[in-house]
N, C-alpha and C positions, 0 to 999 in steps of 0.2 A: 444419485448420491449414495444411495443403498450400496450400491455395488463397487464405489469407491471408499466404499468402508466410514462415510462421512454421516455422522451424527447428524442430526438436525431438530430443531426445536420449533419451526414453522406450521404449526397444527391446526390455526387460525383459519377458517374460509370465509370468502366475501363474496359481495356480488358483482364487483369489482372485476375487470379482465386483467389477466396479466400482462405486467409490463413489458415493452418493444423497444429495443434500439436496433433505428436504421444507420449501420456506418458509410458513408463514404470514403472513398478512399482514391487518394489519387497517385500518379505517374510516381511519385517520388516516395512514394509510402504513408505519407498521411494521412493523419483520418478526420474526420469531422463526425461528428454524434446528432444524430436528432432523436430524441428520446422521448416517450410516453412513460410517464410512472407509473401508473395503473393502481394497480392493490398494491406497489409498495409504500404506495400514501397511507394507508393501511398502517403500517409499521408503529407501535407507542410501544410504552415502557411495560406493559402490562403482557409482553412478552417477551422480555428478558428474563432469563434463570439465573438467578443468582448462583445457585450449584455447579452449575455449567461454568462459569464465570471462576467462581474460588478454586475448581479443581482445574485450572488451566496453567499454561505454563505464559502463555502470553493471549494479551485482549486486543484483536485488532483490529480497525476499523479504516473509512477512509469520509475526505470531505464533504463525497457524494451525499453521504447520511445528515448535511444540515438542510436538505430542501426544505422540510417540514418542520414545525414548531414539534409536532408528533413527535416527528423523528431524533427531534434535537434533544427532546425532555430525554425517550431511550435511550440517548447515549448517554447522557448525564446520569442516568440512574446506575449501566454499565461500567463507567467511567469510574464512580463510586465506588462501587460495588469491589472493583477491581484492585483500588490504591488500595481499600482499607485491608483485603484480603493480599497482600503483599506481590500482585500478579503483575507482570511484567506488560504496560499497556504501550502499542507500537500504533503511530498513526501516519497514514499518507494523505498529503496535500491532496491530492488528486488531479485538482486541474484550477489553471490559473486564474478562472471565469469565478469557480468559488473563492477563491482566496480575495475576489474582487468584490466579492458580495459577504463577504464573511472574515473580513482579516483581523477583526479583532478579536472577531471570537478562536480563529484560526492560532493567533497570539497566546491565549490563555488556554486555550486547550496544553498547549508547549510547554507553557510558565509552568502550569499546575496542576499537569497530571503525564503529559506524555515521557516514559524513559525510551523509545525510538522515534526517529523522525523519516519518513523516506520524504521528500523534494525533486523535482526534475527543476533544471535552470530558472524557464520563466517564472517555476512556482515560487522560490528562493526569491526572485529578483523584485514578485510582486509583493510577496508576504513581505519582506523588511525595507525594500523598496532602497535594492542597494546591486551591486552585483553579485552572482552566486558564489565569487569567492570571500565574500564579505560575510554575506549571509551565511557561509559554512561556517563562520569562524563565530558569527552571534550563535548559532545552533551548540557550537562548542561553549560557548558560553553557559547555556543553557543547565550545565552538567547532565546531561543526556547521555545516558549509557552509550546511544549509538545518533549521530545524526548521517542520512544519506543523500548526499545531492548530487543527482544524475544529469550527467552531461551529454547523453545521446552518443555519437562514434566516437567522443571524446573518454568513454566510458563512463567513472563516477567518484568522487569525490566524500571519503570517510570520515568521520571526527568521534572522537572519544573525547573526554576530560583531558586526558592525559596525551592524545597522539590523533595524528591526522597522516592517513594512510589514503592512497590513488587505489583505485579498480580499473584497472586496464581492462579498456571495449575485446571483447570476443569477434573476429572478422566474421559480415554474413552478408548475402544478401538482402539488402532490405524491398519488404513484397507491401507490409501491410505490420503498423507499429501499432495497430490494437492490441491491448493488454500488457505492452509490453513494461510498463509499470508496475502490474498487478502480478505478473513473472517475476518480475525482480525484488518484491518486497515477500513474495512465496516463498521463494529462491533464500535471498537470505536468511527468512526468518526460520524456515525448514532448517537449515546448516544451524542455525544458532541452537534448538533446542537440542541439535543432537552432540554438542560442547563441540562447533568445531568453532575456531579462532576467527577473528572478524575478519582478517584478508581472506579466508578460504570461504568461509561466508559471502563477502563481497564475489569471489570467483564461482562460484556457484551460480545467485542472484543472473551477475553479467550472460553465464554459458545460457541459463535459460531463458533470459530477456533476451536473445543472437537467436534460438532457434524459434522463438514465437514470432519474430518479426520478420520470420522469413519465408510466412505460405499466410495463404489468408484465414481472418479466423484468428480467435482466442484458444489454441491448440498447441499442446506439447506434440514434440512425435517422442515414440514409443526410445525410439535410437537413444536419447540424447537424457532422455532419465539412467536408463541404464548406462550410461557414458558417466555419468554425474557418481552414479552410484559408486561403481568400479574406482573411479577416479579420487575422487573426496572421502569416499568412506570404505 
């Protein structure tokens, strides 16, 4: 992290091992997760910085962070922290397993505090328990600066207040869709702080969600940032 220039606030040691996920991944690109938390059970509110937080452009997080009551209290304190100091909070579903175990809280996190949404289909379809073109259009409801519901080769589906705009799929091979969520919610939210428009935002998101799914591994290649860059900016 040092060397990618990335701040970090994690100062905390335990006795705890760090946490492991084994992916599987099959013929078709899929993956399956078996995960060990380890010390990010660890994780409470007692290491959120508020400073970190007010001097940001956006607060982001995702649904992974309700396994724990711990964890849950920290976001809520960040959560806070972040609407009262006027900071842009962007939250992704993550995976439909949480939305199954947490959709109400899933619900009011949206209501009452998120101004972005990322979603992929099933998340959408489980969260309002509707289809995801339905569910786009309650996320537009929302008055959500930005809601995102990804559609896999289908690409991804934008909503604003005011306008609901398509993100056309990037062609790729597909090897291994690890991360390819957490690309695309980087991806946009990267484009957004740098004022570019929600379609080029969206086209950004799609380019790097296409090359991470296409070698194994949670991995940009070196090519395709600099493709982005040249390209977008």
């Amino acid at each position: 992290m040092n060397e990618l220039g990335i701040e970090y606030s994690l100062g905390v040691r335990t006795v705890e091992k760090t946490g492991k996920c084994v992916v599987l991944v099959t013929p078709d690109g899929e993956r399956t997760m078996a995960t060990c938390l380890g010390a990010s059970k660890c994780y409470d509110e007692s290491q959120i910085s508020a400073a970190v937080i007010q001097n940001a452009e956006v607060f982001h997080f995702c649904g992974y962070q309700w396994d724990t009551a711990a964890q849950q209290q920290a976001i809520k304190k960040a959560l806070q922290i972040a609407k009262q100091s006027g900071v842009l909070i962007s939250f992704d579903v993550a995976d439909p397993f949480v939305v199954q175990m947490h959709r109400e809280d899933c619900r009011w996190i949206i209501d009452e505090y998120a101004d972005i949404v990322f979603a992929n289909q099933k998340e959408t379809e489980t969260l309002y328990e509707t289809s995801a073109e339905e569910g786009a259009r309650i996320l537009q409801s929302k008055g959500l600066k930005f809601g995102l519901v990804k559609l896999g080769a289908q690409g991804a589906l934008g909503v604003t207040p005011e306008d609901t705009f398509v993100i056309d799929p990037v062609a790729t091979e597909v090897v291994d869709t690890t991360a390819a969520g957490d690309m695309f919610a980087g991806g946009f939210l990267s484009a957004l702080v740098k004022g570019a428009s929600p379609r080029v935002c969206g086209q950004v998101a799609a380019t790097l969600a296409a090359d991470v799914i296409s070698r194994y591994g949670a991995h940009l290649s070196g090519e395709v940032l600099q493709r982005v860059q040249a390209k977008f900016f």
